[in-house]
C-alpha positions in Angstrom: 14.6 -13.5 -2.0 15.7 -13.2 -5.1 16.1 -9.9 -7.1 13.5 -9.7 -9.9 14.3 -8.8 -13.5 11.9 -7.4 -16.1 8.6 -4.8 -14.9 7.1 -5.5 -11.5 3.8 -5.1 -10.4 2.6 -4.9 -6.7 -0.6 -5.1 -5.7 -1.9 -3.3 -2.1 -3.9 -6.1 -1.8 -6.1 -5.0 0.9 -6.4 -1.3 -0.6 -7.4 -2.9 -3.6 -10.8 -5.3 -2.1 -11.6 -2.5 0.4 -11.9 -0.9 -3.1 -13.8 -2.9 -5.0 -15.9 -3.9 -2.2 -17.4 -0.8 -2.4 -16.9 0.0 -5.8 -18.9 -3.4 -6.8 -22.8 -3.6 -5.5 -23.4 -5.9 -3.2 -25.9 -7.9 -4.8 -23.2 -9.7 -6.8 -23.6 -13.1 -5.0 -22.1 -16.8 -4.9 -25.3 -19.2 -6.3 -25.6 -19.7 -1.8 -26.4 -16.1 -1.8 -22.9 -15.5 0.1 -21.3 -12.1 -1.8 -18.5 -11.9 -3.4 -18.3 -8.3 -4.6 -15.2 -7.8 -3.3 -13.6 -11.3 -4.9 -15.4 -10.3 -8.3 -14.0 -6.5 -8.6 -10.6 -7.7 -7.2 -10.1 -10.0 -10.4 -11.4 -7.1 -13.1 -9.1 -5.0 -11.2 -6.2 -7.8 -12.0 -7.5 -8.3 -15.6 -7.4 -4.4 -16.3 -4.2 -3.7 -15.0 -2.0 -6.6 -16.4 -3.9 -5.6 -20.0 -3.2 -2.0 -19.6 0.6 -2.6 -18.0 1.5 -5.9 -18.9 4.4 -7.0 -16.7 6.4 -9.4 -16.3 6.0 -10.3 -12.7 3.3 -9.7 -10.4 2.9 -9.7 -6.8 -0.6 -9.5 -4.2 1.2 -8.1 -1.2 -0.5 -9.1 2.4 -1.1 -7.2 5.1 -0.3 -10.5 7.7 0.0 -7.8 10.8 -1.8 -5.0 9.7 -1.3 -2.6 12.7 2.7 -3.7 13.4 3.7 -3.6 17.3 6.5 -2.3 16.7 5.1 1.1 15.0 2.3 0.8 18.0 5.5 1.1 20.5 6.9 3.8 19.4 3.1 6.1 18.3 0.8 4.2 20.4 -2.1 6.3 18.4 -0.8 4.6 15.5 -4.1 3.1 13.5 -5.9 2.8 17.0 -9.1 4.4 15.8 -9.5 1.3 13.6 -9.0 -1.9 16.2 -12.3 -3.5 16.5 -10.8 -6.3 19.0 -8.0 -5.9 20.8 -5.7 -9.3 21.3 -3.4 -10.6 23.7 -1.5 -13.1 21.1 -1.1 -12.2 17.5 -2.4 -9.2 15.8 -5.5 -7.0 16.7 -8.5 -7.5 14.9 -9.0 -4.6 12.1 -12.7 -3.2 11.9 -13.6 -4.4 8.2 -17.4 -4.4 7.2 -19.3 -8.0 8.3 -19.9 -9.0 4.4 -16.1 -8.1 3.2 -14.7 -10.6 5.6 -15.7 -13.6 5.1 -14.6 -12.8 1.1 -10.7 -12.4 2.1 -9.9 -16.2 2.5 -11.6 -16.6 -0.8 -9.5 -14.1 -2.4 -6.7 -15.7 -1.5 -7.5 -19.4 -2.3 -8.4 -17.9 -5.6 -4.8 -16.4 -6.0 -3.0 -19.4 -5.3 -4.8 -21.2 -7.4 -4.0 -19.2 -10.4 -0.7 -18.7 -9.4 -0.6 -15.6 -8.9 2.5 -15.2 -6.1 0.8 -13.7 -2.7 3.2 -12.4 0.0 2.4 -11.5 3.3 5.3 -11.8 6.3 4.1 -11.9 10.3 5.2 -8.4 11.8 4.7 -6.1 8.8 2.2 -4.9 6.5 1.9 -4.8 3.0 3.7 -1.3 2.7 7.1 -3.5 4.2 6.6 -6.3 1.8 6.5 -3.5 -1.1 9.4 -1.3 0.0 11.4 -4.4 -0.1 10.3 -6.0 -3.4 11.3 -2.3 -4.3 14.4 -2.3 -2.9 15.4 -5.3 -4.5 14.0 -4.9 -8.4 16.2 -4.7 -11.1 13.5 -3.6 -13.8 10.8 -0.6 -13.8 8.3 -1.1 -10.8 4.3 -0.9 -10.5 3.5 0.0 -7.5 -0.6 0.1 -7.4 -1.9 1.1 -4.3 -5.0 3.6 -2.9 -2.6 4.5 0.0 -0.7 7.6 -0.8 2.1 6.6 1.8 3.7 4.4 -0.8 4.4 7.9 -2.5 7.4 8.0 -0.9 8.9 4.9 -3.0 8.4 7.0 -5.9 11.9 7.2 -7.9 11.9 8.5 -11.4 15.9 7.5 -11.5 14.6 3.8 -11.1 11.9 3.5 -13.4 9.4 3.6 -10.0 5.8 4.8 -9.7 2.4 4.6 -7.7 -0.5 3.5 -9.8 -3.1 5.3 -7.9 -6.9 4.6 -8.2 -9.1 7.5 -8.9 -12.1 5.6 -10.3 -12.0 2.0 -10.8 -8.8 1.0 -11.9 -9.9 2.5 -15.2 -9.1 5.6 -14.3 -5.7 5.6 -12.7 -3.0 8.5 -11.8 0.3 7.5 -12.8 2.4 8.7 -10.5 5.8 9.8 -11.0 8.3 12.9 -9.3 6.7 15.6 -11.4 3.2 14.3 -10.1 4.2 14.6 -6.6 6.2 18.3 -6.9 3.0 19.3 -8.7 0.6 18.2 -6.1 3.0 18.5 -2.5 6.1 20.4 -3.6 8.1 17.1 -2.8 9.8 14.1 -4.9 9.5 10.1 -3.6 11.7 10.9 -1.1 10.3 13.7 0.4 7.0 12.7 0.7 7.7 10.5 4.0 8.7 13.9 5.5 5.7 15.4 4.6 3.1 13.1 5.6 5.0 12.8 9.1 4.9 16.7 9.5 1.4 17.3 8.7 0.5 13.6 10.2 -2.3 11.6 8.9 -5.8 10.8 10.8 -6.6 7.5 8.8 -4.0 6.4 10.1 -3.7 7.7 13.6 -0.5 9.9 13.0 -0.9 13.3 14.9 2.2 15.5 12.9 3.8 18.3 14.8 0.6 20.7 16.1 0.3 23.8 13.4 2.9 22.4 10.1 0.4 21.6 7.4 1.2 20.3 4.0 2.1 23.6 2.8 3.5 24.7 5.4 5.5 21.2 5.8 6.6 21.6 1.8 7.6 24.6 2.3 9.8 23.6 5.1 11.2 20.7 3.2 12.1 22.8 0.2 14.1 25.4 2.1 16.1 22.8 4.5 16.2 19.6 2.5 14.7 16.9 4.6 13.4 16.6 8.2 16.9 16.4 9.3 17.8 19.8 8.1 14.5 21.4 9.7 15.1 20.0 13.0 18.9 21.3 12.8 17.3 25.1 12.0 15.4 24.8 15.3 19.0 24.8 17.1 20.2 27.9 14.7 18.6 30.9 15.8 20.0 32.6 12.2 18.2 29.7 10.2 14.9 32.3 9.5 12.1 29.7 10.9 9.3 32.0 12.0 8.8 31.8 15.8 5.9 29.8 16.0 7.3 27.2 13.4 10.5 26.7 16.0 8.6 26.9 19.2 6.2 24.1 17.6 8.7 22.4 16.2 10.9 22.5 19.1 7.8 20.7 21.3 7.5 17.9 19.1 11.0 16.8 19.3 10.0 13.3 20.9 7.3 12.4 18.0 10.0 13.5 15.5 12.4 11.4 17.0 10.1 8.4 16.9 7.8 9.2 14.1 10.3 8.6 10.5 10.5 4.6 11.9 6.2 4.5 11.4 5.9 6.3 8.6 8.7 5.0 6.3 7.9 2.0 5.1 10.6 -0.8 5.7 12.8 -1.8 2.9 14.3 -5.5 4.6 11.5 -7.4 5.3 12.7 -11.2 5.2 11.0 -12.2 2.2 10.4 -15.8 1.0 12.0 -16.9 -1.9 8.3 -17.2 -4.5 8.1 -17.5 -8.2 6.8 -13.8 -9.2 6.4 -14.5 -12.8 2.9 -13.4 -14.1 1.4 -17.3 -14.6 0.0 -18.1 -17.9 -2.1 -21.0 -17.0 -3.4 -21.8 -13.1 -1.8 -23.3 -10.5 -4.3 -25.4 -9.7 -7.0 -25.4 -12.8 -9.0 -28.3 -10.5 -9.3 -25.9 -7.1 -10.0 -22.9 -9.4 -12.6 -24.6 -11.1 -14.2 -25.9 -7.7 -13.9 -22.3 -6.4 -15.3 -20.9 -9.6 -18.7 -23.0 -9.4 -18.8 -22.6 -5.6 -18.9 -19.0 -5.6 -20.1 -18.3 -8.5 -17.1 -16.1 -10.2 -18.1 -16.4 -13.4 -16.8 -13.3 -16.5 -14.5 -11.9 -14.1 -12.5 -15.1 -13.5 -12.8 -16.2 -17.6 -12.1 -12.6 -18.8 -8.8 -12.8 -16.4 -7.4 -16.2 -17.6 -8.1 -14.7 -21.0 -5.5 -12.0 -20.5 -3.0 -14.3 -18.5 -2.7 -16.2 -21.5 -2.8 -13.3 -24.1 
């Protein structure tokens, strides 16, 4: 791929229409009565956030294997709780509610055709496809996301933050370093640490038995990073409280494992696409055809509005 100039934004893609799915009432409907409260809410969200942040290139990032094999090998826990079907070939089937799914392919049709630049690579998740179009930025990035597990590409030396949703996308957190030492006692790169200590049930991560977030933060703040706690579990002079090293200690194997789940990855094989923010459609004949069709209406004008504002 090629390394991107100027301020990035990233969309969660998926974090985002879960979001405005149920943020948006179902009754807003395609003229066949098909709804498309998800599609609707996902382009106000787009219209707001390039007229609040106005950058330069912008990206929907794609969750094409939402619950990665490779992260299942090594935690098989990992996201189980949401499988609805479980598949032989290609990725397991995510439980997503009967009237949002039918609304993704339109969502991305609708993307394309405005030319908005939508990435999604077979393996990983949409985490991956961030922490790589991280990685490779030479500007300020944007990362906006309802998924506090991108935290951890938070770098105020780099100009990178988490837009987190509160309410809306009208109400957002801007997160930066002295957001996340506020909240969890960590920076960007701590936070990985944390969530892997004190685990996470959404999404199937079961941390080491007894270390909570405060108790994790604390931990991290007196030995520097997971590496450094494990080390004081072998130094009997290192002032860890019993029950922290016998716990610890127990949970060697699911530390060993865990930092390759929970970090996102940062080398995903990208394709080469034009991230620009477009200023006219793609395709103004297919948007129009999917405009009628399903009925997108304000949220579709007031987008193309801003796009060439």
């Amino acid at each position: 791929m090629r390394d991107v100039t100027g301020r990035l934004m990233l969309l969660d893609t998926a974090s985002l229409y879960f979001r405005a799915y149920f943020g948006v009432p179902e009754s807003v409907k395609a003229p066949d009565g098909t709804p498309v409260n998800a599609v609707r809410g996902l382009l106000d969200f787009i219209d707001r956030l390039v007229k609040d942040h106005r950058p330069d290139h912008l990206v929907a990032c794609m969750d094409a294997d939402w619950r990665p094999q490779w992260r299942v090998d090594a935690i098989p826990s990992y996201k189980a709780h949401r499988v609805a079907e479980a598949r032989e070939t290609g990725p397991d089937a995510e439980e997503i509610p009967d009237t949002l799914t039918p609304q993704v392919p339109v969502i991305e049709e609708v993307l394309d055709a405005l030319g908005i630049a939508r990435v999604g690579v077979a393996g990983y998740e949409a985490d991956d496809v961030i922490g790589t179009f991280t990685a490779h930025a030479r500007g300020p990035v944007d990362i906006v996301t309802g998924d506090r597990d991108l935290y951890q590409l938070v770098d105020d030396a780099r100009e990178v933050r988490v837009l987190y949703p509160l309410k809306g996308v009208g109400t957002l957190q801007l997160t930066d370093e002295a957001v996340l030492r506020e909240k969890y006692g960590v920076d960007g790169s701590g936070y990985a640490d944390l969530a892997l200590l004190r685990g996470d049930p959404s999404d199937g991560l079961p941390g080491v038995p007894g270390i909570g977030e405060k108790t994790a933060a604390k931990l991290l703040d007196r030995f520097g990073d997971l590496a450094g706690i494990m080390a004081a579990v072998d130094d009997p002079s290192a002032g860890l409280t019993p029950s922290q090293r016998k716990r610890l200690d127990e949970a060697r194997s699911y530390v060993a494992v865990a930092p390759g789940v929970v970090r996102v990855a940062a080398d995903v094989p990208l394709p080469d696409v034009a991230t620009a923010l477009p200023r006219e459609p793609r395709d103004p004949a297919e948007l129009e055809e999917l405009a009628a069709r399903w009925g997108l209406g304000g949220s579709l004008q007031r987008l193309l509005i801003t796009l060439r504002a």
